[in-house]
C-alpha positions as CSV (number, residue, x, y, z in Angstrom):
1,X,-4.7,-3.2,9.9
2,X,-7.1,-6.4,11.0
3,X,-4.4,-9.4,11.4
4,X,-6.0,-12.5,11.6
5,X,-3.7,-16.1,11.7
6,X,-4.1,-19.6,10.1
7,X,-3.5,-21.2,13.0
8,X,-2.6,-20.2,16.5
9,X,1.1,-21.5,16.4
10,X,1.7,-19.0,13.5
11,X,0.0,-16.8,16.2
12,X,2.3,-17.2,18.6
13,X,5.4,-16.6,16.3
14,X,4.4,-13.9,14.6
15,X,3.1,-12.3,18.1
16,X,5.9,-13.0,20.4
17,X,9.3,-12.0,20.2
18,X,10.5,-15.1,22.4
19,X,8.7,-17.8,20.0
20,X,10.0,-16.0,17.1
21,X,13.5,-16.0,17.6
22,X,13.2,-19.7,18.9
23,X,11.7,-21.0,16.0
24,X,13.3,-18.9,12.9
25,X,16.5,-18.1,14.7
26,X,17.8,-14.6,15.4
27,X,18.1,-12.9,11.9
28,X,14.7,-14.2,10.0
29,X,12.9,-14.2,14.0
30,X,14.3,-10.3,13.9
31,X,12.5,-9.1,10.6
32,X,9.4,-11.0,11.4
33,X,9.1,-8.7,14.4
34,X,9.9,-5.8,12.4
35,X,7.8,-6.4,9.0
36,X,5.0,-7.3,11.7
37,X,5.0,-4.2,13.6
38,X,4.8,-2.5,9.9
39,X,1.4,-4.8,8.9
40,X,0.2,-3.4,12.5
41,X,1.0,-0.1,12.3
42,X,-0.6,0.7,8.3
43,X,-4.3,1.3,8.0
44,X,-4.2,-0.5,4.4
45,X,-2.0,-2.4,2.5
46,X,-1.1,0.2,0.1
47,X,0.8,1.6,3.6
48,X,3.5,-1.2,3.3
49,X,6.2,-0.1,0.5
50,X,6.6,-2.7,-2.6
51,X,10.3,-1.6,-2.5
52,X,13.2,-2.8,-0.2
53,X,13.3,-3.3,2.5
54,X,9.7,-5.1,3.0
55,X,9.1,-5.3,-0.6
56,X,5.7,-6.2,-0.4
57,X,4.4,-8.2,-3.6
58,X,1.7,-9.7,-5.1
59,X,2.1,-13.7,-5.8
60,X,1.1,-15.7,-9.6
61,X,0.6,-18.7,-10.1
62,X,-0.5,-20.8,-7.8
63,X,0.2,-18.2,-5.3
64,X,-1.9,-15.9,-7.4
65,X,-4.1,-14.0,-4.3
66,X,-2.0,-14.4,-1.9
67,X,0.7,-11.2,-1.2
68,X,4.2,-11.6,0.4
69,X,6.9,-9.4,2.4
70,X,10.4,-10.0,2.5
71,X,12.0,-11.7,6.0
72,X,15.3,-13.3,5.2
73,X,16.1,-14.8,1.8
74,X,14.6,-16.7,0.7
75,X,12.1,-16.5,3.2
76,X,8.8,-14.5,3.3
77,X,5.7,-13.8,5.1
78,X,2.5,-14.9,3.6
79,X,-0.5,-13.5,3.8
80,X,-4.0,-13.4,1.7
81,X,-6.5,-10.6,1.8
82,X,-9.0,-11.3,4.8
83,X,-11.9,-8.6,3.8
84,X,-15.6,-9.8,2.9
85,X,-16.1,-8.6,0.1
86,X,-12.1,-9.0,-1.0
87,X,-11.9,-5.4,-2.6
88,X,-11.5,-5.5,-6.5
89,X,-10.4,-2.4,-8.6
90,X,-12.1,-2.0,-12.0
91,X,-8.9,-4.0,-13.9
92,X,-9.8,-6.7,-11.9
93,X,-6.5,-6.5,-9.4
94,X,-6.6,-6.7,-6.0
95,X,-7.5,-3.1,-4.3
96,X,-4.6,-2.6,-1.5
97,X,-6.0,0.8,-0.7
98,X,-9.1,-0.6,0.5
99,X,-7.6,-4.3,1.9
100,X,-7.4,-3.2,5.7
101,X,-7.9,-7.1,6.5
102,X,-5.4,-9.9,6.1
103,X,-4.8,-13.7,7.3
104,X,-1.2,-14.8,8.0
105,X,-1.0,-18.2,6.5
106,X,2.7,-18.9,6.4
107,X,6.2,-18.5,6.6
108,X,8.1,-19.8,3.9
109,X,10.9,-20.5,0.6
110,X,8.9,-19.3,-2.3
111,X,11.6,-20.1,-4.4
C-alpha cells in the first residue's frame, strides 16, 4: 500500500519507533507500530481485517470518507482514501479492494 501523511510530524510518528513511543507512550506508541506495519504490508485495503484486533472501519457523519483502525481505546488511526480517482463500487460505497492509496491524517478520540 501507497502511505502518504498530512503532515511530516505525523510522519515521523507513525514512521519511527523512537517518536512513537515518545509521543503516545508505550502501549498506544506499540500498536501504532504494529497496525502500521499491517497498512504497509497489504496491497489494498480490503487486506486489513474489519474484526479485532485492527478492526478497520469505515467513519459517518462528519467522518463520513475517512476510515479508521483501532490503537488503544479510545484512540484510532485515521486515514482517508488517497487514490485519483477514489474508487467507487456501483452502491456508491467506497471500493477497498481497489483503494491501494491512503493519507494518514490523524491520531485521535473519536468518541
Amino acid at each position: 500500500m501507497d502511505i502518504s501523511f498530512k503532515s511530516t510530524k505525523l510522519q515521523k510518528i507513525c514512521s519511527t519507533r523512537k517518536s512513537a513511543l515518545k509521543e503516545l507512550g508505550q502501549t498506544k506508541g506499540k500498536k501504532l507500530m504494529q497496525r502500521m506495519s499491517e497498512l504497509n504490508a497489504a496491497i489494498a485495503l480490503s487486506d486489513i481485517s474489519h474484526l479485532l484486533p485492527a478492526r478497520l472501519h469505515e467513519l459517518t457523519g462528519n467522518r463520513k470518507g475517512q476510515f479508521s483502525v483501532d490503537l488503544e481505546y479510545p484512540y484510532r488511526l485515521l486515514f482517508i482514501p488517497n487514490n485519483k480517482p477514489i474508487p467507487i463500487k456501483k452502491d456508491g460505497g467506497l471500493d477497498k479492494a481497489n483503494i491501494n492509496e491512503i493519507k494518514i491524517t490523524e491520531i485521535e478520540d473519536t468518541h
